[in-house]
MDAnalysis code that builds the backbone (N, CA, C; Angstrom):
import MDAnalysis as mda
import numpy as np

u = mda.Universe.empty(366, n_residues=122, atom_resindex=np.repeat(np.arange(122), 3), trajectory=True)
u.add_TopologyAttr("name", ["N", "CA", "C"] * 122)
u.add_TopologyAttr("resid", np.arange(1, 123))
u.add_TopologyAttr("resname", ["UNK", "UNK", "UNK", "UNK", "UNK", "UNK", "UNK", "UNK", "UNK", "UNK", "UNK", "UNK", "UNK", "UNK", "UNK", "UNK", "UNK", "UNK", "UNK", "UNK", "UNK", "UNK", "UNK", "UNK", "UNK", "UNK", "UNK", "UNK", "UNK", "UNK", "UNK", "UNK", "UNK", "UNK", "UNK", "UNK", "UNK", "UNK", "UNK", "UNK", "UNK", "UNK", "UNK", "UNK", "UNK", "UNK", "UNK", "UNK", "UNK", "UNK", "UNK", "UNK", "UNK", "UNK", "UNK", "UNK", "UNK", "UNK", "UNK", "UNK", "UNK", "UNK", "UNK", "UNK", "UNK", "UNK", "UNK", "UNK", "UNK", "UNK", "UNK", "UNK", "UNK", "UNK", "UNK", "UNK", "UNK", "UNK", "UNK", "UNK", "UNK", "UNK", "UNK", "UNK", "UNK", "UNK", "UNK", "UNK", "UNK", "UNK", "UNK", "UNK", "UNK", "UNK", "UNK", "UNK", "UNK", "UNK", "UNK", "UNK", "UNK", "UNK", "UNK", "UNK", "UNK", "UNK", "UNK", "UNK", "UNK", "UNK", "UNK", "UNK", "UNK", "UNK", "UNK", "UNK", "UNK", "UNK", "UNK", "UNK", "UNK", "UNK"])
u.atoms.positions = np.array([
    [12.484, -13.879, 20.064],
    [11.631, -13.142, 19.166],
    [10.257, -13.805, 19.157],
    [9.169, -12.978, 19.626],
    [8.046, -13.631, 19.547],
    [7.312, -14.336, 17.811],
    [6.573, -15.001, 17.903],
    [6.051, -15.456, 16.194],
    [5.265, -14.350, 15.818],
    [4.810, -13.417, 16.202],
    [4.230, -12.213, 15.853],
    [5.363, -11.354, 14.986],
    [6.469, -11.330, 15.727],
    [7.416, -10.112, 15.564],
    [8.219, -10.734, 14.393],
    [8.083, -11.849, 14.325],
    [8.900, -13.021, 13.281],
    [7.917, -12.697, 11.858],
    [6.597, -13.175, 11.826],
    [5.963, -13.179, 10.998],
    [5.605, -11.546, 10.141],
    [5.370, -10.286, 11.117],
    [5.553, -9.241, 10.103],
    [6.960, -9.090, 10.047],
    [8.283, -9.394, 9.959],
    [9.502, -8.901, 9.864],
    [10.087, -7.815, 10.577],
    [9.682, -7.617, 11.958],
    [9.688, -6.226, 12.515],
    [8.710, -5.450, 12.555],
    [7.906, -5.334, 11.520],
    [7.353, -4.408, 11.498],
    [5.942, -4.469, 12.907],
    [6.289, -3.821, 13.884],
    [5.346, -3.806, 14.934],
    [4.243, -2.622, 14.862],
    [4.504, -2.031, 13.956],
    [3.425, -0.811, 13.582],
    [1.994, -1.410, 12.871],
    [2.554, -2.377, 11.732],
    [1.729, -3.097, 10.947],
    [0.508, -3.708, 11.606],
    [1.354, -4.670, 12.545],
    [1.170, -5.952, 13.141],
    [-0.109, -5.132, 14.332],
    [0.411, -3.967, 14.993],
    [-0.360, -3.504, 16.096],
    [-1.989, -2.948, 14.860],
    [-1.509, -2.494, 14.113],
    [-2.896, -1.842, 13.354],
    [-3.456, -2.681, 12.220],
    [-3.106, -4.191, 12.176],
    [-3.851, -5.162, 11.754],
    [-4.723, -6.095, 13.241],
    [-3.866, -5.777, 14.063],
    [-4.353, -6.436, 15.231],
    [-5.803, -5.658, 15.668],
    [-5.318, -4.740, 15.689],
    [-6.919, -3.519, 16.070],
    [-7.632, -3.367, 15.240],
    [-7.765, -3.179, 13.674],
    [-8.701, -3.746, 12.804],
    [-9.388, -4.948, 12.695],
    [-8.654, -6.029, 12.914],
    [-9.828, -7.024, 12.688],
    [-9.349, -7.832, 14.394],
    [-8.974, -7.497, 15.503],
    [-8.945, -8.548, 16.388],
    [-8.603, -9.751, 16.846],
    [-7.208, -9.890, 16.024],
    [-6.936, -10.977, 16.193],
    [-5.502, -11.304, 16.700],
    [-4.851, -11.992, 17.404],
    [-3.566, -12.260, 18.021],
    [-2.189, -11.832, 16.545],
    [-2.755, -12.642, 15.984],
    [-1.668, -13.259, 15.029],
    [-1.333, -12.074, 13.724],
    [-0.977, -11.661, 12.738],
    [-0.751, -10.909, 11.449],
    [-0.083, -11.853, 10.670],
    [-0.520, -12.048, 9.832],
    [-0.383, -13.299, 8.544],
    [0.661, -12.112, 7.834],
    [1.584, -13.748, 7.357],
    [2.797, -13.417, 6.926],
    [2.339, -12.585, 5.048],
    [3.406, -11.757, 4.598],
    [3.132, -11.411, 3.464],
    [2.940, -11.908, 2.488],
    [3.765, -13.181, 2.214],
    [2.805, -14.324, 1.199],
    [1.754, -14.880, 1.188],
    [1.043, -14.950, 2.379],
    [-0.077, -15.215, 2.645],
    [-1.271, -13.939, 2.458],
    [-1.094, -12.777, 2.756],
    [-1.577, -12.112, 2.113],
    [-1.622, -11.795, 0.397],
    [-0.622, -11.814, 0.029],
    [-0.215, -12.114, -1.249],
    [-0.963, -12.924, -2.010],
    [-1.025, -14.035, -1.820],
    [-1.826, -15.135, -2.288],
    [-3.204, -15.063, -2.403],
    [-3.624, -14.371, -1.081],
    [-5.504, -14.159, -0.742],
    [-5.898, -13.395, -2.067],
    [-4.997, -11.731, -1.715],
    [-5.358, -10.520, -2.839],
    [-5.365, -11.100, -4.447],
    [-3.998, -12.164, -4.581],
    [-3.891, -12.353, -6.178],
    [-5.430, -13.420, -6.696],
    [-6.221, -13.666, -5.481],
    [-7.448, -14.473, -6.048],
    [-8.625, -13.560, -6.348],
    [-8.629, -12.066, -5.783],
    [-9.607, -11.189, -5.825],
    [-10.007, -10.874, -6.790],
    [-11.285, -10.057, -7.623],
    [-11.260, -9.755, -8.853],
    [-10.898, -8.031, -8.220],
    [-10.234, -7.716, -9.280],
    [-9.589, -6.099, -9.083],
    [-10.453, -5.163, -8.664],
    [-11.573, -5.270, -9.758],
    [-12.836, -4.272, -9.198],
    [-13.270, -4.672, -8.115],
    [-13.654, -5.568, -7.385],
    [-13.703, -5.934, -5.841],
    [-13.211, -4.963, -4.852],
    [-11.913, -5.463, -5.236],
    [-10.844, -5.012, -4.063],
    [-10.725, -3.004, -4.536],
    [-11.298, -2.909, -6.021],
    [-11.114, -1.534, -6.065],
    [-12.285, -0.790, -5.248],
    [-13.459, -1.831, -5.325],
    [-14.628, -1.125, -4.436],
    [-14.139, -0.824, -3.154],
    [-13.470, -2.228, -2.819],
    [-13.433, -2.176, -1.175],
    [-12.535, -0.735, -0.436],
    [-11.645, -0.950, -1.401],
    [-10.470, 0.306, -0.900],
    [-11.239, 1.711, -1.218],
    [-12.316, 2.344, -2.132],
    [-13.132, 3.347, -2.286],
    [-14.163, 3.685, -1.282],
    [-14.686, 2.003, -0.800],
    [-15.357, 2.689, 0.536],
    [-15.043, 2.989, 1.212],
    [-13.755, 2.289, 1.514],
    [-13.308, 3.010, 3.422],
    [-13.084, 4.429, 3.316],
    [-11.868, 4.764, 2.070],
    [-12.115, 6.175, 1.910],
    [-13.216, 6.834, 2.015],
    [-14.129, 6.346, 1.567],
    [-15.620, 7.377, 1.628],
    [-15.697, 7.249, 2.833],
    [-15.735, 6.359, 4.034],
    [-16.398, 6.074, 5.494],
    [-15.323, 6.772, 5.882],
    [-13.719, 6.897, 5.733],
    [-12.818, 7.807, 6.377],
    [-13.772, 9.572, 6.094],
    [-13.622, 9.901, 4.752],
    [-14.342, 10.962, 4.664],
    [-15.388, 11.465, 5.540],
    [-16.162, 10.650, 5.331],
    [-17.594, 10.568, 5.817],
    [-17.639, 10.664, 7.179],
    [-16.869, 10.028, 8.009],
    [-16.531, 10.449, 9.225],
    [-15.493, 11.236, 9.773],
    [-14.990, 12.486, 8.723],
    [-14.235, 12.901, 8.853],
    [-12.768, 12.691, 9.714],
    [-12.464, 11.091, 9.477],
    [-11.239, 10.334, 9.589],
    [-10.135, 11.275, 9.237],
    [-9.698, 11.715, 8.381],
    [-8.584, 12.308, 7.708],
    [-8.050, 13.843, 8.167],
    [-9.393, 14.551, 9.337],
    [-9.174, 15.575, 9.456],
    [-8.051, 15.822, 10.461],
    [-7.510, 15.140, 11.504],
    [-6.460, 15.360, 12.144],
    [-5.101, 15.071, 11.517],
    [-5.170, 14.950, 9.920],
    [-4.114, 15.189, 9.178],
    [-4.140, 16.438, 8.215],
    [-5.089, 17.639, 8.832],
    [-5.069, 18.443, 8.270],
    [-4.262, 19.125, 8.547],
    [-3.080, 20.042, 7.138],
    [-2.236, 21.348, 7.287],
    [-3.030, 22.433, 7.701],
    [-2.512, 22.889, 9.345],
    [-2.999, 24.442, 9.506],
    [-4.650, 24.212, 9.560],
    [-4.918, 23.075, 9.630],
    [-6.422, 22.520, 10.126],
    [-7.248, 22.950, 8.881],
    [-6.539, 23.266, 7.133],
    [-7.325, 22.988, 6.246],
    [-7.211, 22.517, 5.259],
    [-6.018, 22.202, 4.946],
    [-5.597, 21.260, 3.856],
    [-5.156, 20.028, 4.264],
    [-5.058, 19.432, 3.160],
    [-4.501, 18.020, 3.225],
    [-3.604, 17.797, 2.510],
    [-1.935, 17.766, 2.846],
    [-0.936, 18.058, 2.255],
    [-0.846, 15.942, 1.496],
    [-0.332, 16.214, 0.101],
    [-0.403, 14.840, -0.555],
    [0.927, 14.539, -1.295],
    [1.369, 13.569, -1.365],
    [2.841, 13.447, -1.957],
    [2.373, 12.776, -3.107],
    [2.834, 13.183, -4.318],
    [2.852, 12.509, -5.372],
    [3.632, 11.734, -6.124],
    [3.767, 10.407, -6.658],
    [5.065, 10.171, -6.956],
    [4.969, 8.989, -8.149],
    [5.918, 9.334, -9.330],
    [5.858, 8.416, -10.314],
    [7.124, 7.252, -10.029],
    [6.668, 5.541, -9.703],
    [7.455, 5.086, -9.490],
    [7.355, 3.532, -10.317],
    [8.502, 3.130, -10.388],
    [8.196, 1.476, -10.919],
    [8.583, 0.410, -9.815],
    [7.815, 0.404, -8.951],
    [7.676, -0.725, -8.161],
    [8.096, -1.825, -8.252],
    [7.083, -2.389, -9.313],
    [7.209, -4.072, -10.119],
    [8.481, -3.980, -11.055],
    [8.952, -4.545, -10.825],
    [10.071, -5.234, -11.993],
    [10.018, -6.444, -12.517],
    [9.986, -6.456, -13.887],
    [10.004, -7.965, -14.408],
    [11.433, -8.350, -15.680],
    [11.809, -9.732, -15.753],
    [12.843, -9.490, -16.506],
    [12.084, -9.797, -17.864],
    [11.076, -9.981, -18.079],
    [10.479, -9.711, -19.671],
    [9.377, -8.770, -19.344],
    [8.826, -8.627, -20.740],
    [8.013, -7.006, -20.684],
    [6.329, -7.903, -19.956],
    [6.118, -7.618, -19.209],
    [4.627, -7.178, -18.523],
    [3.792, -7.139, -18.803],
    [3.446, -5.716, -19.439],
    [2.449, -5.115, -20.142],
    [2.571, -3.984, -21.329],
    [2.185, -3.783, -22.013],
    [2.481, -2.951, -23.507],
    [2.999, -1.814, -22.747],
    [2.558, -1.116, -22.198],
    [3.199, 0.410, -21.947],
    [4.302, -0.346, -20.557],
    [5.104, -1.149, -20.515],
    [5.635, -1.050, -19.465],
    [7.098, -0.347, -20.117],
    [7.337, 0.694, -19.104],
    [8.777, 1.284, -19.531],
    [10.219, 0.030, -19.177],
    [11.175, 0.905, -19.903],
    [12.589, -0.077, -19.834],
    [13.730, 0.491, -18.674],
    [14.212, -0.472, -18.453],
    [15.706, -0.154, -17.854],
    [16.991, -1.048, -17.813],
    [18.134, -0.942, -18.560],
    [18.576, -1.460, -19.169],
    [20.092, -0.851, -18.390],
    [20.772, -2.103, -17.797],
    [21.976, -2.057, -16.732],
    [23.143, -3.313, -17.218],
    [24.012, -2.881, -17.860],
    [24.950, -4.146, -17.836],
    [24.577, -5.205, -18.460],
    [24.124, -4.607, -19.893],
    [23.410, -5.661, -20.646],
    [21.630, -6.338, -20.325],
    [21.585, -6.437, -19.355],
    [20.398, -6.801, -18.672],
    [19.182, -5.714, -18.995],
    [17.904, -5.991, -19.684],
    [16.901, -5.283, -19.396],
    [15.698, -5.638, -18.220],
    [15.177, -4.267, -18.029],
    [14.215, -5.196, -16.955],
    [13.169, -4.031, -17.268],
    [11.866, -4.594, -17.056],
    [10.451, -4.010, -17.257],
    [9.935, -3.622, -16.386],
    [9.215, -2.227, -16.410],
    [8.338, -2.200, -15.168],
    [7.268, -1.451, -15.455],
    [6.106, -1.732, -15.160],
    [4.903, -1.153, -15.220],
    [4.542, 0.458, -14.657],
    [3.917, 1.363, -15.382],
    [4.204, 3.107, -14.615],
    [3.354, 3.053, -13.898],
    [3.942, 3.204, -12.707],
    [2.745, 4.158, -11.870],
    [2.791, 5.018, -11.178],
    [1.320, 5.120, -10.607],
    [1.304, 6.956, -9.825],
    [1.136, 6.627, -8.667],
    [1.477, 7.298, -7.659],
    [0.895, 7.116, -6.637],
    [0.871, 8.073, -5.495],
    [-0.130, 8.671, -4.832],
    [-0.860, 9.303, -4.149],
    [-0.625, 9.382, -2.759],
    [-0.232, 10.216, -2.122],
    [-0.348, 9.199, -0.709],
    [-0.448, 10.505, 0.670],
    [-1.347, 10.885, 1.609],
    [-1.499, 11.624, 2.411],
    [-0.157, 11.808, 3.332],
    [0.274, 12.908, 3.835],
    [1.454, 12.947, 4.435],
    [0.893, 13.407, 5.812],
    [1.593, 12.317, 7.235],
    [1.156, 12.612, 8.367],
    [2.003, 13.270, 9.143],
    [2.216, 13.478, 10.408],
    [3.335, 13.614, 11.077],
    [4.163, 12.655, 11.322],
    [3.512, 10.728, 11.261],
    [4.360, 9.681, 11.489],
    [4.612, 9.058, 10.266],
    [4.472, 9.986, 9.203],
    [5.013, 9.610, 7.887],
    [3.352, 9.317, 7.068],
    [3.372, 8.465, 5.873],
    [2.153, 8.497, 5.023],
    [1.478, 7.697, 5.400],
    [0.037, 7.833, 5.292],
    [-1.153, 7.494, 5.773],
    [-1.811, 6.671, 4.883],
    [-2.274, 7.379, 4.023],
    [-2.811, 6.569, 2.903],
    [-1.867, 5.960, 1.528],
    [-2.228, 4.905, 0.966],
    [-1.230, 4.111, 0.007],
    [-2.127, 3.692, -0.988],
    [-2.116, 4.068, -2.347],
    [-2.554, 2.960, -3.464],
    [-2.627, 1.227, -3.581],
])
């Protein structure tokens, strides 16, 4: 198993379209990404992810995921991702299994549907 194929866990899809974005041999393991993002300030990283969308837009990136060449078909979905075994944040909803509660924060999430599955991610 090469250290590439080791370090994303399989995932060779990732690994090939982090490689062609920024040029580099290697794809840093997920804790290591992990770690970078949890130092960011939110609005930062909220700018950063708003521009590319605009530069996808803007260069009409998104259009060869058009339905019937005019819509843009979108999946919507309310999910709790995060789980924590104490509460989070004030609105975090409950779920409660075998005595055990566990917390999770609501969210929405958005996501373009391609032919090789979803494109865009929150």
């Amino acid at each position: 198993m090469s250290q590439l194929t080791h370090l994303v866990r399989g995932n060779t899809w990732s690994a090939s379209k982090f490689q062609s974005l920024f040029g580099v041999a290697q794809y840093p393991h997920g804790d290591t990404t992990d770690a970078l993002f949890s130092r960011l300030d939110p609005e930062e990283l909220q700018a950063t992810v708003t521009g590319m969308v605009e530069t996808l837009i803007r260069i009409k990136g998104l259009y060869p995921y058009r339905l019937l060449d005019q819509y843009f078909l979108i999946a919507i979905d309310g999910t709790g991702r995060l789980v924590y075994s104490e509460q989070h944040c004030p609105p975090c909803l409950t779920r409660t299994h075998q005595g055990q509660t566990l917390y999770y924060p609501p969210v929405l999430e958005a996501k373009l549907v391609t032919p090789n599955g979803f494109a865009l991610s929150r």
